[in-house]
C-alpha positions as CSV (number, residue, x, y, z in Angstrom):
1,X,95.8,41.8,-111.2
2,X,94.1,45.1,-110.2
3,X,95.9,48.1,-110.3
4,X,95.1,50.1,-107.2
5,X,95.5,53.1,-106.3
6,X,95.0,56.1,-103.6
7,X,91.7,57.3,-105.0
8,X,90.2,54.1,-104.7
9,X,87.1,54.3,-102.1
10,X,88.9,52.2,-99.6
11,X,91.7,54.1,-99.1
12,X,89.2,57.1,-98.4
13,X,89.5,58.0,-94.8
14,X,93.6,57.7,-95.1
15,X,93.3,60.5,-98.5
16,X,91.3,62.7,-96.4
17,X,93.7,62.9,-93.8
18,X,96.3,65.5,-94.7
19,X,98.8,64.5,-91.4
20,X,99.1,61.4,-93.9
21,X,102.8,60.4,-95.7
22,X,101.3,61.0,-99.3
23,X,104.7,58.8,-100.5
24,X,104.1,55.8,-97.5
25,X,100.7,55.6,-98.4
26,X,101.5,55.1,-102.2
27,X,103.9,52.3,-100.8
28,X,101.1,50.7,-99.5
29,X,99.1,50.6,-102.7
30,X,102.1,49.9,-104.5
31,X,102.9,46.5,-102.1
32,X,99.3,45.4,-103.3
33,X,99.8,46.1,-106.6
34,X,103.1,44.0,-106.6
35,X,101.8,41.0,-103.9
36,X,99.4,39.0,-106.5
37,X,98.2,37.1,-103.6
38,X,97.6,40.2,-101.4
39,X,96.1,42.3,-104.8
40,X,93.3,39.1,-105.5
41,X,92.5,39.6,-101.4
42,X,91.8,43.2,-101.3
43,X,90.3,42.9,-104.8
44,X,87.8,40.6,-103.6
45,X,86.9,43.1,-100.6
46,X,86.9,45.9,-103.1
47,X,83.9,44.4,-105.0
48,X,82.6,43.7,-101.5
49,X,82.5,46.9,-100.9
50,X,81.9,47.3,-96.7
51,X,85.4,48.3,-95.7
52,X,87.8,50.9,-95.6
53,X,91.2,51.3,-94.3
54,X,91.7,53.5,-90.6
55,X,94.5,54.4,-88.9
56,X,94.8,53.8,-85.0
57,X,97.4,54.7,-82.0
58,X,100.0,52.5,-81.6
59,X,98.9,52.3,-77.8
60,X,95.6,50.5,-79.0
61,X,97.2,48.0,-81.4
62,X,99.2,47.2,-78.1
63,X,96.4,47.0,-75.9
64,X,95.1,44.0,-77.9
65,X,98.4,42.8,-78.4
66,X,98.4,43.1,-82.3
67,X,100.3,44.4,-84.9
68,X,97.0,45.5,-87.2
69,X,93.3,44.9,-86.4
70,X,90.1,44.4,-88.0
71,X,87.0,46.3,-86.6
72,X,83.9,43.4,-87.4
73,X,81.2,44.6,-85.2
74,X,78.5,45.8,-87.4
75,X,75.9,48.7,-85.8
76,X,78.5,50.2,-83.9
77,X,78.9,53.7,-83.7
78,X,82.1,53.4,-85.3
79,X,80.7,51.5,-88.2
80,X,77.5,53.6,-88.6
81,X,80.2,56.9,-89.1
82,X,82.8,55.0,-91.4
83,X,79.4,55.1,-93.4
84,X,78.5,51.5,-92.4
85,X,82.2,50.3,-93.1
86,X,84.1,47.6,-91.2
87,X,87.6,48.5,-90.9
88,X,91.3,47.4,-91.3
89,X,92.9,49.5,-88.6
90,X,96.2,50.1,-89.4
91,X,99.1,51.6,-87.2
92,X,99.4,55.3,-87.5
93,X,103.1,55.1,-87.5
94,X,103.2,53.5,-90.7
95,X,101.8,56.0,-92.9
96,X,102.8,59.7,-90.0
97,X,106.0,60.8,-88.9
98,X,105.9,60.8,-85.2
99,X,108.0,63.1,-84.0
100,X,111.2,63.0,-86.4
101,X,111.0,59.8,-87.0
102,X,109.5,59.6,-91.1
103,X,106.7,57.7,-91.7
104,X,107.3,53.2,-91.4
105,X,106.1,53.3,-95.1
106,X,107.7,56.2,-96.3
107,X,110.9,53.9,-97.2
108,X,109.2,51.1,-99.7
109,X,111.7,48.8,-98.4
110,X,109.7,48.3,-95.3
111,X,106.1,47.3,-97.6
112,X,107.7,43.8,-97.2
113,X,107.8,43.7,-93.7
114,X,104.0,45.0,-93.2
115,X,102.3,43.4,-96.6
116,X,101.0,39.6,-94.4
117,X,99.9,41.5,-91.4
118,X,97.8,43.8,-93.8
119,X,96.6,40.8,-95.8
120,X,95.8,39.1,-93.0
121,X,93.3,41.7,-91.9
122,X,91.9,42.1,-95.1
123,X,91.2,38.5,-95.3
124,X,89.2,38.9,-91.9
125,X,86.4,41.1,-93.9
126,X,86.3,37.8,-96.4
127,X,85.4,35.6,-93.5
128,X,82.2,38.5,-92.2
129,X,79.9,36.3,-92.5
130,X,81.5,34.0,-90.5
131,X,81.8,36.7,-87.5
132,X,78.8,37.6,-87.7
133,X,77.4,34.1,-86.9
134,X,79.3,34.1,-83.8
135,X,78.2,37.6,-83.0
136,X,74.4,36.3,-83.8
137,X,75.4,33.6,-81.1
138,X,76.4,35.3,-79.0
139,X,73.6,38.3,-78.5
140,X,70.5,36.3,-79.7
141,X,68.5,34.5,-77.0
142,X,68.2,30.7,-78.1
143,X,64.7,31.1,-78.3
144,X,65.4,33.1,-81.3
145,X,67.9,32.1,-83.1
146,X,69.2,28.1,-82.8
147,X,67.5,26.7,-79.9
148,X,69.5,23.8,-80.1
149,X,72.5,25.8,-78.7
150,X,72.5,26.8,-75.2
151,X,75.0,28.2,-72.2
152,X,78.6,26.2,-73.1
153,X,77.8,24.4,-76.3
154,X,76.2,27.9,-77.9
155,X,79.7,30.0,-76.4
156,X,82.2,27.3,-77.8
157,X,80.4,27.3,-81.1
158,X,80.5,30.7,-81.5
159,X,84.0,31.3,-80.3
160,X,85.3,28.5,-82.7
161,X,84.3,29.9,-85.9
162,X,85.4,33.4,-84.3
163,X,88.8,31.5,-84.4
164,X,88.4,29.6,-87.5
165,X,88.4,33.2,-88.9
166,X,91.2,33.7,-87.0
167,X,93.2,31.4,-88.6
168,X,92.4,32.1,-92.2
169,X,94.0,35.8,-91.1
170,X,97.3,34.0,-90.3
171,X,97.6,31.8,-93.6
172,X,96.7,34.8,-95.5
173,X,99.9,36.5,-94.1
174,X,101.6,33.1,-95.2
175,X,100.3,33.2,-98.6
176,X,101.1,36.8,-98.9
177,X,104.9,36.1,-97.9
178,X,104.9,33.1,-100.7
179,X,104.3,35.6,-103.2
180,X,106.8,38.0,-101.8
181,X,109.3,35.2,-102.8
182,X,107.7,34.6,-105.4
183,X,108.5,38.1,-106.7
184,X,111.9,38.4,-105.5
185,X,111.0,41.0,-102.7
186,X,111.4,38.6,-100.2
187,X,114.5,36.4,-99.8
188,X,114.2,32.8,-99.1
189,X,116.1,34.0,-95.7
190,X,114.2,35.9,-94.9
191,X,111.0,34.2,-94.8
192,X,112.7,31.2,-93.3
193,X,113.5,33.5,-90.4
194,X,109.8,34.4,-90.2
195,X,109.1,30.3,-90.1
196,X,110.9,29.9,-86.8
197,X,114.0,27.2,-86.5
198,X,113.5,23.8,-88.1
199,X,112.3,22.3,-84.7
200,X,108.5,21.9,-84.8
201,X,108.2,23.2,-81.3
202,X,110.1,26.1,-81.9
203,X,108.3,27.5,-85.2
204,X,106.3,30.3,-85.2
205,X,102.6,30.2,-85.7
206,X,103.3,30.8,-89.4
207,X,105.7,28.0,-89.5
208,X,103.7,25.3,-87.6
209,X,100.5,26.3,-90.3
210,X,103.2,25.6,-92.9
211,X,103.6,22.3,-91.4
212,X,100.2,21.6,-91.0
213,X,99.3,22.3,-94.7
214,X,102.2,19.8,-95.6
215,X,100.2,17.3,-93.3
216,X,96.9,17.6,-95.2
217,X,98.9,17.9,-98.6
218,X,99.9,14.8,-97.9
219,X,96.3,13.0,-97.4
220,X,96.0,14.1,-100.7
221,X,93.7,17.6,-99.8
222,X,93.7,20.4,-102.3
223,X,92.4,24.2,-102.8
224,X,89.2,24.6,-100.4
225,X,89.2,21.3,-98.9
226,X,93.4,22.0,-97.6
227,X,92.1,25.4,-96.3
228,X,89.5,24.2,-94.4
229,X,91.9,21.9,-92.8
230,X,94.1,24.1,-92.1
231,X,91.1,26.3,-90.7
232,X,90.0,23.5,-88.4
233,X,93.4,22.3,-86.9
234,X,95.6,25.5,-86.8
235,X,93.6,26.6,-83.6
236,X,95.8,24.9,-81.4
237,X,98.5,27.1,-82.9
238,X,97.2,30.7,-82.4
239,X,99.2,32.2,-79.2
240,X,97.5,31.4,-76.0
241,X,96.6,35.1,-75.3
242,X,94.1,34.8,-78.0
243,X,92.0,31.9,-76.1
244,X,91.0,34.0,-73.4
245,X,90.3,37.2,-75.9
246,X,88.3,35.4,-77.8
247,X,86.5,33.4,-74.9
248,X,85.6,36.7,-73.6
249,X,84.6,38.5,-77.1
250,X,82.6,35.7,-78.5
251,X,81.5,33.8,-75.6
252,X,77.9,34.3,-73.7
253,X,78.3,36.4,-70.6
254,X,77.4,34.5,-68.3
255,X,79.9,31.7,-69.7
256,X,82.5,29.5,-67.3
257,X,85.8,30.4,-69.9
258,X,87.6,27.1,-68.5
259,X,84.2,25.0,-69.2
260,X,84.4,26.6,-72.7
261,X,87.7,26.0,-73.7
262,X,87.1,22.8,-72.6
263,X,84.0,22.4,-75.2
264,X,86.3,23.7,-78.3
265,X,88.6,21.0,-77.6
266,X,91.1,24.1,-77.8
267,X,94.0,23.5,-76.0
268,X,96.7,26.1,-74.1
269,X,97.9,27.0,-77.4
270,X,101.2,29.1,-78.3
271,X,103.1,31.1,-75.6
């Protein structure tokens, strides 16, 4: 395992603040060093070497209904001043005091309760490339770039890898909770809880990908091939707010959403 720590480069933008927790932020570092899942994902994106870690308002992680995001849009002016960085945009909360209330991470007891969603977005920056064909998709004319794809077919293509990607971010956070277990920082309660009851249609999307891997364990799938299946069904699963944001962030403009959705095969999803 690596051993990270706060003077690596993509920690950068979070040393230079000096309204940052010095101790939360160590927590952080210290949760990947301890998660060997989580360390061999940000590892990877270490020796990738186009991200950094940011801190945003709570109010923007709520106005895309998420707990942590991951900024993909290369050429931006965001991305030309991280120093052509993407991002994994963390809540501010977690690593200030706001107000009197300390720092999330300034009590390492809490690293468990943040260490999937973090791992999550980092595995987004693994998956780049796979944005960036759906970006390509989306803002080059067919002319120029697959003329085979046009209006509908060219929007649902792009917006299904978009939530392919997607999906690779939530069995990260799975992953990253096995090993939590695995270490003894996570009790078997308490990822159960996280799982949702034992009725299928009352898991959580984390539970129901669970299920789903056991489905393509069982026809005998291993490694890549039992990602990919879970890549490829565990659409269905994301929450149904997600359709619509991605219909509208990856689709063509000029696009009909319902005739899209439609093309994906994606049904209402999660509520």
């Amino acid at each position: 395992m690596t051993t990270f720590t706060t003077s690596d480069a993509i920690f950068s933008l979070l040393t230079r603040d000096d309204t940052v927790d010095r101790t939360a932020l160590q927590n952080l570092v210290n949760a990947f060093n301890q998660n060997a899942y989580s360390n061999a994902v940000l590892t990877a994106a270490v020796l990738r070497g186009d991200v950094v870690f940011e801190l945003v308002t709570a109010a923007d992680l709520n106005a895309n209904n998420a707990g942590a995001m991951y900024s993909n849009d290369r050429g931006k002016d965001a991305f030309v001043a991280r120093g052509d960085k993407f991002a994994i945009q963390l809540d501010q909360n977690w690593l200030k005091a706001n107000g009197p209330e300390p720092a999330f991470l300034a009590d390492p007891r809490n690293a468990k309760a943040v260490i999937g969603i973090v791992t999550h977005e980092v595995d987004h920056n693994a998956n780049q490339s796979v944005y960036d064909e759906a970006i390509r998709l989306r803002d080059t004319p067919p002319e120029s770039y697959r003329s085979d794809l046009v209006g509908v077919a060219r929007s649902a293509v792009s917006v299904d890898l978009a939530m392919k990607a997607e999906v690779s971010g939530w069995y990260a956070d799975l992953n990253a909770m096995r090993a939590e277990v695995a270490a003894g920082r996570m009790s078997q309660g308490e990822f159960n809880a996280r799982m949702g009851p034992d009725t299928s249609v009352s898991k959580t999307v984390l539970g129901q990908l669970q299920q789903m891997e056991g489905e393509g364990a069982r026809l005998g799938l291993t490694g890549t091939e039992l990602t990919n299946y879970v890549m490829d069904h565990g659409k269905q699963l994301l929450p149904s707010n997600y359709i619509p944001d991605y219909i509208q962030k990856f689709g063509l403009p000029n696009s009909d959403p319902g005739a899209v959705r439609n093309a994906t095969g994606i049904r209402a999803g999660r509520s």
